[in-house]
mmCIF entry with sequence, helices, sheets and N, C-alpha, C, O atoms, coordinates in Angstrom:
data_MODEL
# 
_entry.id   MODEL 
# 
_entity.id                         1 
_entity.type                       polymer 
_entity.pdbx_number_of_molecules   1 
# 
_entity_poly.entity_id                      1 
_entity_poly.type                           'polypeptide(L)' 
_entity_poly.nstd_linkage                   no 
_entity_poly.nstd_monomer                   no 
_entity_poly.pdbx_seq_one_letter_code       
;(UNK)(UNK)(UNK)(UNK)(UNK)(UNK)(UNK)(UNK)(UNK)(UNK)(UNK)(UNK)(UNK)(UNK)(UNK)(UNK)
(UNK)(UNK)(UNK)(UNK)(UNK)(UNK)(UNK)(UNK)(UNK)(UNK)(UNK)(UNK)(UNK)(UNK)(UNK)(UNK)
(UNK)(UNK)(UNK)(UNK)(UNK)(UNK)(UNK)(UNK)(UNK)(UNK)(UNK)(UNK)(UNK)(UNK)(UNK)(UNK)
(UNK)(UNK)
;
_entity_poly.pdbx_seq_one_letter_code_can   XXXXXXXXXXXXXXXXXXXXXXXXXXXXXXXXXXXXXXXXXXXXXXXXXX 
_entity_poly.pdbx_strand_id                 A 
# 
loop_
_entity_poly_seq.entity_id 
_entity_poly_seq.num 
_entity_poly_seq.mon_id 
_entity_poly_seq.hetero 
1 1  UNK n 
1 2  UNK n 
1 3  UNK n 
1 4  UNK n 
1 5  UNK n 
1 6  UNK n 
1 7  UNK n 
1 8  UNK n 
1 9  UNK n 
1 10 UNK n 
1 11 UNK n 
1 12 UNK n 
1 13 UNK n 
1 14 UNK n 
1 15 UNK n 
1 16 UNK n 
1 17 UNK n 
1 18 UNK n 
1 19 UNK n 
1 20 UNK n 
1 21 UNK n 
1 22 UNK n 
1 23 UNK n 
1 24 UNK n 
1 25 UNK n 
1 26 UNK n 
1 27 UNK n 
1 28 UNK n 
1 29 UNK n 
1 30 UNK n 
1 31 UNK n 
1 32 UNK n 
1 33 UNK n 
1 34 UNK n 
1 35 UNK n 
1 36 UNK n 
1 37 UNK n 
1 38 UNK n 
1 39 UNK n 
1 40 UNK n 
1 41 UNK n 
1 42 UNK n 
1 43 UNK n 
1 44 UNK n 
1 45 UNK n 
1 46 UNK n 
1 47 UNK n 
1 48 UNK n 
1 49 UNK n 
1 50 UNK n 
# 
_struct_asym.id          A 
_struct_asym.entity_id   1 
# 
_struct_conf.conf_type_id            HELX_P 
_struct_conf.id                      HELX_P1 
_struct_conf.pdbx_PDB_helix_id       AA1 
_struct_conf.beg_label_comp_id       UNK 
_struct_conf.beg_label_asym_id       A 
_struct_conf.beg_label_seq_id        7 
_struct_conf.pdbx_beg_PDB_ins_code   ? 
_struct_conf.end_label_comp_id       UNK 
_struct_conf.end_label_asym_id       A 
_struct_conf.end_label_seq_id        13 
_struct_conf.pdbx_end_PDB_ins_code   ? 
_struct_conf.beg_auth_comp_id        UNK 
_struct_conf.beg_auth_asym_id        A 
_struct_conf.beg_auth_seq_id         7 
_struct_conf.end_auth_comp_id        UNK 
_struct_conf.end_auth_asym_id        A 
_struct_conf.end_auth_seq_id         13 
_struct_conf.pdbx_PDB_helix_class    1 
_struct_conf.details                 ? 
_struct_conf.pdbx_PDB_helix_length   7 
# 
_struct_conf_type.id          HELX_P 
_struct_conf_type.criteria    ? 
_struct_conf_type.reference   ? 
# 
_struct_sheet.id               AA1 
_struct_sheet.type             ? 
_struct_sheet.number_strands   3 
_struct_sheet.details          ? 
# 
loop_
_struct_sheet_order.sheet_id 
_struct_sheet_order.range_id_1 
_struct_sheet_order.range_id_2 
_struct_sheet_order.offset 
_struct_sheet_order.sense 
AA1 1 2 ? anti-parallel 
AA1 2 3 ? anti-parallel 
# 
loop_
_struct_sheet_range.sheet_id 
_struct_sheet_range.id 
_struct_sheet_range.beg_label_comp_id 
_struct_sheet_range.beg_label_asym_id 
_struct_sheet_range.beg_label_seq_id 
_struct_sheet_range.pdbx_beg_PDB_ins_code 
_struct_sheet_range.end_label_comp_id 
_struct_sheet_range.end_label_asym_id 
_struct_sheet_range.end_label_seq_id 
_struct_sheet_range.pdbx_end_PDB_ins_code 
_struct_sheet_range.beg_auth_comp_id 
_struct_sheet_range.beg_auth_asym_id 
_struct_sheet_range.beg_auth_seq_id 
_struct_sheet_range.end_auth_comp_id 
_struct_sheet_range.end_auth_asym_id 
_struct_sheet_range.end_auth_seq_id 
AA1 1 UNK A 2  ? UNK A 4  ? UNK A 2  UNK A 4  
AA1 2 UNK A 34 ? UNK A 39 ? UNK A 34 UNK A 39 
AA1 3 UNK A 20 ? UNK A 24 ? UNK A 20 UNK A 24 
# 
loop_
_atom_site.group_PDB 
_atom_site.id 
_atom_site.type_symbol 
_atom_site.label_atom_id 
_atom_site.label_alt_id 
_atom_site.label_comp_id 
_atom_site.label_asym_id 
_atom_site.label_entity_id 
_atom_site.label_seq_id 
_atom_site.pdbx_PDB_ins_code 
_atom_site.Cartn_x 
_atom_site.Cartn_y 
_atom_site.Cartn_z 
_atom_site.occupancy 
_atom_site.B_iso_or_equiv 
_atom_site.pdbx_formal_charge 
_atom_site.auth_seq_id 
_atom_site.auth_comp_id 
_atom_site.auth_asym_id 
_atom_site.auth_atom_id 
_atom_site.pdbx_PDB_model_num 
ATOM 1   N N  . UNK A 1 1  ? 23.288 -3.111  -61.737 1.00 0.00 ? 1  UNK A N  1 
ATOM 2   C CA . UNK A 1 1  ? 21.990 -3.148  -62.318 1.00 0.00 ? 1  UNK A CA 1 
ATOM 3   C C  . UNK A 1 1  ? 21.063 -2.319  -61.438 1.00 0.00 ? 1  UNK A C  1 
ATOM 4   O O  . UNK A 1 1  ? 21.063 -2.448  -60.213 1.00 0.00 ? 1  UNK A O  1 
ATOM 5   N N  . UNK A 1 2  ? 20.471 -1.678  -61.924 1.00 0.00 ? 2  UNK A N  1 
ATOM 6   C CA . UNK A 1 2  ? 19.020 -1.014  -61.361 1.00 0.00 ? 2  UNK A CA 1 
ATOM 7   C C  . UNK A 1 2  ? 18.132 -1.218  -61.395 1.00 0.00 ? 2  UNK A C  1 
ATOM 8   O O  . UNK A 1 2  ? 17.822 -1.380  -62.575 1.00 0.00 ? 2  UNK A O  1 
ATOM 9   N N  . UNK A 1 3  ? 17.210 -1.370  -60.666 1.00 0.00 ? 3  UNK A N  1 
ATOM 10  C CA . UNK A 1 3  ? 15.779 -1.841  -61.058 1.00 0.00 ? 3  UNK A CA 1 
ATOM 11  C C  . UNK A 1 3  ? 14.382 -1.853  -59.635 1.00 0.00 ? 3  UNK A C  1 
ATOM 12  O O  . UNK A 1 3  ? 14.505 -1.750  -58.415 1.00 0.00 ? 3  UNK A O  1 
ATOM 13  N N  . UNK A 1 4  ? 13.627 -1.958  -60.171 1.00 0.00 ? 4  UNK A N  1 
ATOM 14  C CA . UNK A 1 4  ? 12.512 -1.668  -59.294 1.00 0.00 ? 4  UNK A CA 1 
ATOM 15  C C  . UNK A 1 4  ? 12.546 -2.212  -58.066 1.00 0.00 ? 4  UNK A C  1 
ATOM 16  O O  . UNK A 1 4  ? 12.956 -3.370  -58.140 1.00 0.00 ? 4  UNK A O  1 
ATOM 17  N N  . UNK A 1 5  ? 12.189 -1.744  -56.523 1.00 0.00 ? 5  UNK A N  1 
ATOM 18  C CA . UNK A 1 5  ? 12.092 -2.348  -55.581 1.00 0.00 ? 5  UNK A CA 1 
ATOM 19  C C  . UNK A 1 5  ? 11.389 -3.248  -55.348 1.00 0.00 ? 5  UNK A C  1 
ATOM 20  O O  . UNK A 1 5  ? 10.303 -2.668  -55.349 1.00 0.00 ? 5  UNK A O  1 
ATOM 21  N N  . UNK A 1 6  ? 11.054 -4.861  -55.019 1.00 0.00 ? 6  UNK A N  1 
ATOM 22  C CA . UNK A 1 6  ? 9.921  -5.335  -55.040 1.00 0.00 ? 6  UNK A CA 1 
ATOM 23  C C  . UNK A 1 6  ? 10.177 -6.415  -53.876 1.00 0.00 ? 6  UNK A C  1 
ATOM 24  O O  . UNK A 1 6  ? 11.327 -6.350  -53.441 1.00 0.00 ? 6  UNK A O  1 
ATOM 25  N N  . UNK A 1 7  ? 9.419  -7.335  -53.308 1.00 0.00 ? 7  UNK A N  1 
ATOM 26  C CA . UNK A 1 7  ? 9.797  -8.110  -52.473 1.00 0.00 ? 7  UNK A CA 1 
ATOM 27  C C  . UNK A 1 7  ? 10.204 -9.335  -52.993 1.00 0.00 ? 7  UNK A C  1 
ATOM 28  O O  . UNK A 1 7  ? 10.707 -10.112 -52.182 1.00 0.00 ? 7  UNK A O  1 
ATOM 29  N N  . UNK A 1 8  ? 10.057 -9.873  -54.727 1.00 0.00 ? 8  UNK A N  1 
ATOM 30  C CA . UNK A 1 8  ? 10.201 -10.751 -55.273 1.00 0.00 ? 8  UNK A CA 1 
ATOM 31  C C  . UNK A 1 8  ? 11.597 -10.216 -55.918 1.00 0.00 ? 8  UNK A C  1 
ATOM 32  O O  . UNK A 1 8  ? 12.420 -10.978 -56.426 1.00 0.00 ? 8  UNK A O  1 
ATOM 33  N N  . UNK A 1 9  ? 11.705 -9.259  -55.859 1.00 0.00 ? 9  UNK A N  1 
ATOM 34  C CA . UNK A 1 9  ? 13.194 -8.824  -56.896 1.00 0.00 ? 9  UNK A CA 1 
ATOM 35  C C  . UNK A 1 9  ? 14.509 -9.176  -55.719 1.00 0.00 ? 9  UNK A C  1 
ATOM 36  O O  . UNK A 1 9  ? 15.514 -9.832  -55.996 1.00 0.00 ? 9  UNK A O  1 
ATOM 37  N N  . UNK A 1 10 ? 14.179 -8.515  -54.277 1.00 0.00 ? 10 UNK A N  1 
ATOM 38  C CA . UNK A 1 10 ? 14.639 -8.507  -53.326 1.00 0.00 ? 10 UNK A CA 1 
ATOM 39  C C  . UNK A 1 10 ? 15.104 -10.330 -53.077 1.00 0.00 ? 10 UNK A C  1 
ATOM 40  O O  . UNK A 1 10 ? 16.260 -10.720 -52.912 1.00 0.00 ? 10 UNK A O  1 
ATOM 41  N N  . UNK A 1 11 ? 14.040 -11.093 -53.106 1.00 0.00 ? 11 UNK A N  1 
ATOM 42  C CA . UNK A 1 11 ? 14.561 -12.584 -53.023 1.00 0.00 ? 11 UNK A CA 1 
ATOM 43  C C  . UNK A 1 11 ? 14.888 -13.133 -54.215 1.00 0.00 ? 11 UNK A C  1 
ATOM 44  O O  . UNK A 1 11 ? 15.622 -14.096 -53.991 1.00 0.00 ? 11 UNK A O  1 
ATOM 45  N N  . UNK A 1 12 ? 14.676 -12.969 -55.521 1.00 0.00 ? 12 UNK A N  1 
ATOM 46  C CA . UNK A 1 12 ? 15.790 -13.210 -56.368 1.00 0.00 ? 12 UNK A CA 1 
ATOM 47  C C  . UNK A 1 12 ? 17.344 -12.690 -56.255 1.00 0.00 ? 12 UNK A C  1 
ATOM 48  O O  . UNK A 1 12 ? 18.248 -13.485 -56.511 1.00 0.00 ? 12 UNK A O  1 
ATOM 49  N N  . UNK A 1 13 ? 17.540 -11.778 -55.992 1.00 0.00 ? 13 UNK A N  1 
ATOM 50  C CA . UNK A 1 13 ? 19.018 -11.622 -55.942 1.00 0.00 ? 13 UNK A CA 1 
ATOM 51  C C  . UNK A 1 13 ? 19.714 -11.384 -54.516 1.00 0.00 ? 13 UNK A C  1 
ATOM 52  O O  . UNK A 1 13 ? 20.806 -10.835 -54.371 1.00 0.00 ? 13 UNK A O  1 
ATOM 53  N N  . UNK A 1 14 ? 18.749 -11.984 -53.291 1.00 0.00 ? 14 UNK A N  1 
ATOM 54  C CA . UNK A 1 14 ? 19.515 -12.327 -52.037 1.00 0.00 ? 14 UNK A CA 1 
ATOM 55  C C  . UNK A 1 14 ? 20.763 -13.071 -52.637 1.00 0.00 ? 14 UNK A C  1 
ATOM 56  O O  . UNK A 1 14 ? 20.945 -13.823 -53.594 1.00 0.00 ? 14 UNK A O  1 
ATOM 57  N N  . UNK A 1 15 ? 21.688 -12.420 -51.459 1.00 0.00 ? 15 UNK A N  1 
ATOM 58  C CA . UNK A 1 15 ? 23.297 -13.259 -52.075 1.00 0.00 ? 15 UNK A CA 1 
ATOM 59  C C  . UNK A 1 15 ? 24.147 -11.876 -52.723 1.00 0.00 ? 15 UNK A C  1 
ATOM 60  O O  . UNK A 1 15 ? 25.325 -11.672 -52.428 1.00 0.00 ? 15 UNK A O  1 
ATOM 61  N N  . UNK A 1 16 ? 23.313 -10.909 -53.705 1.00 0.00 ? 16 UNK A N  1 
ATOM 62  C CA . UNK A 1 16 ? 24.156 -9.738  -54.065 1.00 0.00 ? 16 UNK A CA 1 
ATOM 63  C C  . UNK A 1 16 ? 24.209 -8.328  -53.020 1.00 0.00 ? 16 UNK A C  1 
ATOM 64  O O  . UNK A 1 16 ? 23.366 -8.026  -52.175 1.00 0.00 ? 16 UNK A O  1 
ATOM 65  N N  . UNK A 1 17 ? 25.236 -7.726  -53.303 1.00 0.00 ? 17 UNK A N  1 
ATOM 66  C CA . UNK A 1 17 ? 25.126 -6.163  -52.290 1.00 0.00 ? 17 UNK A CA 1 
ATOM 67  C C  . UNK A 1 17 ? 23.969 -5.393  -53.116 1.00 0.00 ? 17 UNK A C  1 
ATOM 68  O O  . UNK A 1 17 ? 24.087 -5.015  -54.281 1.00 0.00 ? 17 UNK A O  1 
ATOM 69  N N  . UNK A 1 18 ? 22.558 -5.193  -52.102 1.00 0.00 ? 18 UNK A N  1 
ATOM 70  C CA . UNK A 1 18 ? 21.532 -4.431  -52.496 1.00 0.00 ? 18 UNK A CA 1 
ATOM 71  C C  . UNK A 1 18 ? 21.665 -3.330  -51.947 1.00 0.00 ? 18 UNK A C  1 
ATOM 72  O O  . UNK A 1 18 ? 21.937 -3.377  -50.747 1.00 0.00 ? 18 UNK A O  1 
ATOM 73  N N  . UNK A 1 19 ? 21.522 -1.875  -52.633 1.00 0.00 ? 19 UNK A N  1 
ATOM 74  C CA . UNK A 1 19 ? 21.501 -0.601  -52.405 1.00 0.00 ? 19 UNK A CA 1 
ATOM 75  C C  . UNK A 1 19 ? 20.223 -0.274  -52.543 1.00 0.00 ? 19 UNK A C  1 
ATOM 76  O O  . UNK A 1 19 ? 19.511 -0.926  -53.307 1.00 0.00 ? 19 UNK A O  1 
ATOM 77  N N  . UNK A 1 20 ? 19.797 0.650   -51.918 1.00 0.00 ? 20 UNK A N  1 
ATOM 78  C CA . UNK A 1 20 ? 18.557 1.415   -52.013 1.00 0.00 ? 20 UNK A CA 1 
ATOM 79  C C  . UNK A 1 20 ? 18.821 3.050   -52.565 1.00 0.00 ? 20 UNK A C  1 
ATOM 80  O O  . UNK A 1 20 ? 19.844 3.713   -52.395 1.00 0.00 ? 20 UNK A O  1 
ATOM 81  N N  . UNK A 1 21 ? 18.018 3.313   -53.018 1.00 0.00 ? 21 UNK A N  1 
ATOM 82  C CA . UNK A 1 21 ? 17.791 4.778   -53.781 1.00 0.00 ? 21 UNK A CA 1 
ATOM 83  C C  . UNK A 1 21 ? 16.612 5.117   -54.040 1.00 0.00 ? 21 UNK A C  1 
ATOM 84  O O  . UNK A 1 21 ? 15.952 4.455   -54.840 1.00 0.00 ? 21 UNK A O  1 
ATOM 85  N N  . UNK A 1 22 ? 16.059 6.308   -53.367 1.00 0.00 ? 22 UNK A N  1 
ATOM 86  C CA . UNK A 1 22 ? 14.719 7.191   -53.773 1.00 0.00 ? 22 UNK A CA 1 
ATOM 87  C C  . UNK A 1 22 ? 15.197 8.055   -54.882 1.00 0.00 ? 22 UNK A C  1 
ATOM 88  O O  . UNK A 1 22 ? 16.207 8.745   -54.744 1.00 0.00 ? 22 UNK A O  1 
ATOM 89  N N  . UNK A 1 23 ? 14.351 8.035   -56.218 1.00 0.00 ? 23 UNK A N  1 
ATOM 90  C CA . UNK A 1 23 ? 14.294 8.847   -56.819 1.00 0.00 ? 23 UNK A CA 1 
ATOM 91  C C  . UNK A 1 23 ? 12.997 9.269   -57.485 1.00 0.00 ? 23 UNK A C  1 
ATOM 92  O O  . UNK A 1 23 ? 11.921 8.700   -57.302 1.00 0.00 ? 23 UNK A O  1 
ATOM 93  N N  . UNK A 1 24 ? 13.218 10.452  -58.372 1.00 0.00 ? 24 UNK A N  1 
ATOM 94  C CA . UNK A 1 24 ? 11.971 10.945  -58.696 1.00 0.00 ? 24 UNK A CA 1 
ATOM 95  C C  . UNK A 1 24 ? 11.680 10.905  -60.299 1.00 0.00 ? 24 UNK A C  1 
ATOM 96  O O  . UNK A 1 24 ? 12.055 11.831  -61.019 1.00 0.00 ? 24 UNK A O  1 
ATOM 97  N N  . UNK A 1 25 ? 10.890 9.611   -60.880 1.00 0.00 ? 25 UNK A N  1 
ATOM 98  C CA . UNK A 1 25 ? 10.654 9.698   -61.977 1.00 0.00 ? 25 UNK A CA 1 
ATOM 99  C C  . UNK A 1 25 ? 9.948  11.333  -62.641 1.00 0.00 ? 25 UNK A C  1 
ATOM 100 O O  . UNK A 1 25 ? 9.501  12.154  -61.840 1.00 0.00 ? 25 UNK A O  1 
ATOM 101 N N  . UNK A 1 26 ? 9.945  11.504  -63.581 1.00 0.00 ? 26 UNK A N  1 
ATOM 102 C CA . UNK A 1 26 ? 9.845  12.760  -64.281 1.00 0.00 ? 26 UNK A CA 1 
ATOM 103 C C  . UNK A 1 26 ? 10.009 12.327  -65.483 1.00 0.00 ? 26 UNK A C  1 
ATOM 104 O O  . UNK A 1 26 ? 10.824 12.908  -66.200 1.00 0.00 ? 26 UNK A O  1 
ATOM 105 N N  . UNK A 1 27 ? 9.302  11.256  -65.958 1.00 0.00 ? 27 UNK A N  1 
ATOM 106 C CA . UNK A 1 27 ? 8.869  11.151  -67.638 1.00 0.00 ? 27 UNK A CA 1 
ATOM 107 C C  . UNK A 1 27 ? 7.716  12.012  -67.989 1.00 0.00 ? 27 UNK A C  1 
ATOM 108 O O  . UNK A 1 27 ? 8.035  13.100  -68.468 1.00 0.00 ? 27 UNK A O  1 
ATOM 109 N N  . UNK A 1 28 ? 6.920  11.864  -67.910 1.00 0.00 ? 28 UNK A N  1 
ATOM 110 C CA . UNK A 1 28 ? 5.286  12.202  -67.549 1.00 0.00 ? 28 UNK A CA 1 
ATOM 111 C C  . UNK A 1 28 ? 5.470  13.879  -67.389 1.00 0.00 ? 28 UNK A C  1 
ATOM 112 O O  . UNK A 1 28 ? 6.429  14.353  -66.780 1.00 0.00 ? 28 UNK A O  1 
ATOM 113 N N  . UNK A 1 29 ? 4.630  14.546  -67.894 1.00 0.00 ? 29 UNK A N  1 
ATOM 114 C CA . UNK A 1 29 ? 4.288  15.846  -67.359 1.00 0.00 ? 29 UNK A CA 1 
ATOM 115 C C  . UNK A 1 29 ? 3.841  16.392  -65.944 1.00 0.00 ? 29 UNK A C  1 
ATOM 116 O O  . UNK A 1 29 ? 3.967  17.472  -65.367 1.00 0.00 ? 29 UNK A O  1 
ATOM 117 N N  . UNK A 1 30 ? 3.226  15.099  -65.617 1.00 0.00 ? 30 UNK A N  1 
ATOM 118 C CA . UNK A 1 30 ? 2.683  15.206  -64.067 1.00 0.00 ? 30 UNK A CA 1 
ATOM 119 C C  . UNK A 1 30 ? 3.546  15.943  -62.922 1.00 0.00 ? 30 UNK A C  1 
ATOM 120 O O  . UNK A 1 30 ? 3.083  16.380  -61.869 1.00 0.00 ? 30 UNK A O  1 
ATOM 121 N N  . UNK A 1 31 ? 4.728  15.988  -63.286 1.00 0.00 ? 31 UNK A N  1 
ATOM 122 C CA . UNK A 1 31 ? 5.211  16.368  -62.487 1.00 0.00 ? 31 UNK A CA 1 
ATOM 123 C C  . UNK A 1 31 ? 6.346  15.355  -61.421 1.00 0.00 ? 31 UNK A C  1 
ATOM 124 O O  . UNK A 1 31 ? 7.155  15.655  -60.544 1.00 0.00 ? 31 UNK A O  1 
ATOM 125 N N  . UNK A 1 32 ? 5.967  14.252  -61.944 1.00 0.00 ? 32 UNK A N  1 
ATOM 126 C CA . UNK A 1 32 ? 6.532  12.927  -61.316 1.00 0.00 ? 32 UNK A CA 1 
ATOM 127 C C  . UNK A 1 32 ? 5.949  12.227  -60.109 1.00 0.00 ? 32 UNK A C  1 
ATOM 128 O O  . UNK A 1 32 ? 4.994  12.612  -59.435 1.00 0.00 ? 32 UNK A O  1 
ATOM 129 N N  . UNK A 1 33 ? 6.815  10.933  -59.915 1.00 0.00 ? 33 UNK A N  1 
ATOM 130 C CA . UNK A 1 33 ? 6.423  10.197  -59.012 1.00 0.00 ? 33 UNK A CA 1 
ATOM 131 C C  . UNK A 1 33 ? 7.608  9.575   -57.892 1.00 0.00 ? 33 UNK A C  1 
ATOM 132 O O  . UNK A 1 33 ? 8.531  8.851   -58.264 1.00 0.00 ? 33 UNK A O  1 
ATOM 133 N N  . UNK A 1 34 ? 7.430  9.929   -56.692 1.00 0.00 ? 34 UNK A N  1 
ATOM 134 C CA . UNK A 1 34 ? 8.540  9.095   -55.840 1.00 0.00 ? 34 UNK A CA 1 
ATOM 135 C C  . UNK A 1 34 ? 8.696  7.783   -56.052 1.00 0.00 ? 34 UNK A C  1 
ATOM 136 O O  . UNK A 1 34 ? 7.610  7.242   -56.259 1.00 0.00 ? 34 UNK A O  1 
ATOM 137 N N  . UNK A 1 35 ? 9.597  7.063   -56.084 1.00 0.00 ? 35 UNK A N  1 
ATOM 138 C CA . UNK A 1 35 ? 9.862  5.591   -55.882 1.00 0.00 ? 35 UNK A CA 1 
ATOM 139 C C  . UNK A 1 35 ? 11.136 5.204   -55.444 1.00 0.00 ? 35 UNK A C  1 
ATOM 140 O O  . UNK A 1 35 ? 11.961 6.069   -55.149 1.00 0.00 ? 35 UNK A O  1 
ATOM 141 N N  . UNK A 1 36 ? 11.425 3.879   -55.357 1.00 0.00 ? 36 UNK A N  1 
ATOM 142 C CA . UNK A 1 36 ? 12.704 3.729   -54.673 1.00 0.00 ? 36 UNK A CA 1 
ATOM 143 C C  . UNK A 1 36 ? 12.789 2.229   -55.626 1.00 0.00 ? 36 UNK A C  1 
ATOM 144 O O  . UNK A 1 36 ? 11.890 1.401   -55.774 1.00 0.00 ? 36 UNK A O  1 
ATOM 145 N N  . UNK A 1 37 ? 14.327 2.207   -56.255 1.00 0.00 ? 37 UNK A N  1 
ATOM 146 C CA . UNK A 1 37 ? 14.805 1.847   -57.016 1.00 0.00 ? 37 UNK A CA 1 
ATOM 147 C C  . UNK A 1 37 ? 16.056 0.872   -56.250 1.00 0.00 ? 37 UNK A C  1 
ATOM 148 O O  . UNK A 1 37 ? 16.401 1.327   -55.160 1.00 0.00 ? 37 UNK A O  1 
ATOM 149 N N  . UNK A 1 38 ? 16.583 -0.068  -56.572 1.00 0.00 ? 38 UNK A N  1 
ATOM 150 C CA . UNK A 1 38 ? 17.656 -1.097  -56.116 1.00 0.00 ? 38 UNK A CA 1 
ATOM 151 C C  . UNK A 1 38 ? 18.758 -1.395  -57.045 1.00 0.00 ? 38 UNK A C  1 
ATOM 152 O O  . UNK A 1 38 ? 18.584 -1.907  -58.151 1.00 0.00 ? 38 UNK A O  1 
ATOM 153 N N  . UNK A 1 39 ? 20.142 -0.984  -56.449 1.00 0.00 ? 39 UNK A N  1 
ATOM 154 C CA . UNK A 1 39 ? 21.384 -0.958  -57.458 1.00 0.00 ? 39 UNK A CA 1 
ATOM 155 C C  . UNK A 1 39 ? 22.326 -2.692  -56.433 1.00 0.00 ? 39 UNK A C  1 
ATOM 156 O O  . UNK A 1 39 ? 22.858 -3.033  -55.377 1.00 0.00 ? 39 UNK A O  1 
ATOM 157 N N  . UNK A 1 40 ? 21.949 -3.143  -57.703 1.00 0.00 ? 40 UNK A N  1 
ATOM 158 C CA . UNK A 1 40 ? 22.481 -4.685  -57.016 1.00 0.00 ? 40 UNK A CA 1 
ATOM 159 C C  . UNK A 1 40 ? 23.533 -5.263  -57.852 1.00 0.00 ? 40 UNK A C  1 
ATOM 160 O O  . UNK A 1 40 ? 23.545 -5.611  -59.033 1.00 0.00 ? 40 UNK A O  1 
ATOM 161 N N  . UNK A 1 41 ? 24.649 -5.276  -56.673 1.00 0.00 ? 41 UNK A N  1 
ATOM 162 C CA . UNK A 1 41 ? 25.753 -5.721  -57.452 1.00 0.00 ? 41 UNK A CA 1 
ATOM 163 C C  . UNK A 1 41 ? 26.512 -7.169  -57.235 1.00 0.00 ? 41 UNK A C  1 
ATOM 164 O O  . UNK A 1 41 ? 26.063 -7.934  -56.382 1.00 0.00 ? 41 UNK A O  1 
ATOM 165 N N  . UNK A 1 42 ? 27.614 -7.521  -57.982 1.00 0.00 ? 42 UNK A N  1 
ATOM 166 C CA . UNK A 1 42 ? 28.136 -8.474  -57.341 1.00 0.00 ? 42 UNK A CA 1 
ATOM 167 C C  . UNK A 1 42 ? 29.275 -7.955  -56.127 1.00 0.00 ? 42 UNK A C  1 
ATOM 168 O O  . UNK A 1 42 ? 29.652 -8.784  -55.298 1.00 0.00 ? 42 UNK A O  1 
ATOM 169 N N  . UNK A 1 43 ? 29.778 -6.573  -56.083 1.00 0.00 ? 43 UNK A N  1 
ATOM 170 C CA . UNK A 1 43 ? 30.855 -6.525  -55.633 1.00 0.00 ? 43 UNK A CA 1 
ATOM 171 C C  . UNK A 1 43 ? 30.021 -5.226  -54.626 1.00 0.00 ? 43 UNK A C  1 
ATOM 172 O O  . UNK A 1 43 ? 28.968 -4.635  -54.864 1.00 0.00 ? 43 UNK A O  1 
ATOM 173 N N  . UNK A 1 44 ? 31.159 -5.065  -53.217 1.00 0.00 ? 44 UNK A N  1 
ATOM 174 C CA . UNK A 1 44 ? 30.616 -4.262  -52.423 1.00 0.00 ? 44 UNK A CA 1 
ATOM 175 C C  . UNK A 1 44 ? 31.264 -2.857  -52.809 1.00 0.00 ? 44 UNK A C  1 
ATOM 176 O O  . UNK A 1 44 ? 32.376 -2.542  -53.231 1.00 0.00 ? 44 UNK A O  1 
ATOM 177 N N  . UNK A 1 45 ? 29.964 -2.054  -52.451 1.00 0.00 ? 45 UNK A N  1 
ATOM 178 C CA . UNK A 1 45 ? 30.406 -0.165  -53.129 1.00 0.00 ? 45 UNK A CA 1 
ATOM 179 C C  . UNK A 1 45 ? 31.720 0.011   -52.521 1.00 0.00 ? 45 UNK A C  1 
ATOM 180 O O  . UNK A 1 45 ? 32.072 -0.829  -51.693 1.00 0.00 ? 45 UNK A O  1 
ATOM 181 N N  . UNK A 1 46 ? 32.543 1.037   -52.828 1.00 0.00 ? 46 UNK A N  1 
ATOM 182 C CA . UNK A 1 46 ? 33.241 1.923   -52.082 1.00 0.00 ? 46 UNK A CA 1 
ATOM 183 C C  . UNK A 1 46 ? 32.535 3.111   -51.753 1.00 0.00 ? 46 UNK A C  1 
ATOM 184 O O  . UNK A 1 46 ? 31.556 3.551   -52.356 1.00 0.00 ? 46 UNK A O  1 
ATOM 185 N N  . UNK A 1 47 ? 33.168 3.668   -50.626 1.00 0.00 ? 47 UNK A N  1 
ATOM 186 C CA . UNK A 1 47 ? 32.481 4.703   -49.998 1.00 0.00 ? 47 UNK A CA 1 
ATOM 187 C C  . UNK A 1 47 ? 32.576 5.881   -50.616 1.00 0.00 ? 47 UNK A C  1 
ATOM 188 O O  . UNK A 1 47 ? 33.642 6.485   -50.737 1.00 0.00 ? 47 UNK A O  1 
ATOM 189 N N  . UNK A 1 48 ? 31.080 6.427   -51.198 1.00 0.00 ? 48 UNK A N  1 
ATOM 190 C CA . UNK A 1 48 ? 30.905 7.723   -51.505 1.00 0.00 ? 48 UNK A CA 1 
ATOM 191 C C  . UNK A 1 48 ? 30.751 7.091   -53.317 1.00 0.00 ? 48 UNK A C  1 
ATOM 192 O O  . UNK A 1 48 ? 30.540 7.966   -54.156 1.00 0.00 ? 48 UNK A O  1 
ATOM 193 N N  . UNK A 1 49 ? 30.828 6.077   -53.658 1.00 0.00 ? 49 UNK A N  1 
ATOM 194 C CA . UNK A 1 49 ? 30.551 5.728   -55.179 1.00 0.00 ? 49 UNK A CA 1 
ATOM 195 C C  . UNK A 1 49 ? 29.045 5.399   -55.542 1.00 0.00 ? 49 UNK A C  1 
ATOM 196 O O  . UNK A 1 49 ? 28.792 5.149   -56.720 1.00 0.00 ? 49 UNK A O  1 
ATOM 197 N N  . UNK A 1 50 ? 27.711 5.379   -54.303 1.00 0.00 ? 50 UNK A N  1 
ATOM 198 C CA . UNK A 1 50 ? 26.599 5.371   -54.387 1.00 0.00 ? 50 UNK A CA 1 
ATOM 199 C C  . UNK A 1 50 ? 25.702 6.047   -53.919 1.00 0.00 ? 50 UNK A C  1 
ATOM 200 O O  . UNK A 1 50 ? 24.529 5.795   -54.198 1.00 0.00 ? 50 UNK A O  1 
# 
């Protein structure tokens, strides 16, 4: 699952493997926006699959 970084998202799913990821939204014409996004799983990555 993916989903927004937050400090409340972060303590709901303490207990799963949380990943971090910066990416760059680009809906918007603006040109976009940095943010950092959380891939939380039940199972731990293998290396080089995130």
């Amino acid at each position: 699952m993916s989903i927004n970084d937050t400090p409340e998202i972060r303590e709901w799913f303490d207990g799963f493997h949380i990943y971090e990821e910066r990416l760059n939204y680009t809906i918007a014409k603006s040109g976009g926006k940095k943010v950092q996004e959380l891939i939380i799983s039940n199972r731990e990555s293998r290396a080089g699959l995130l």
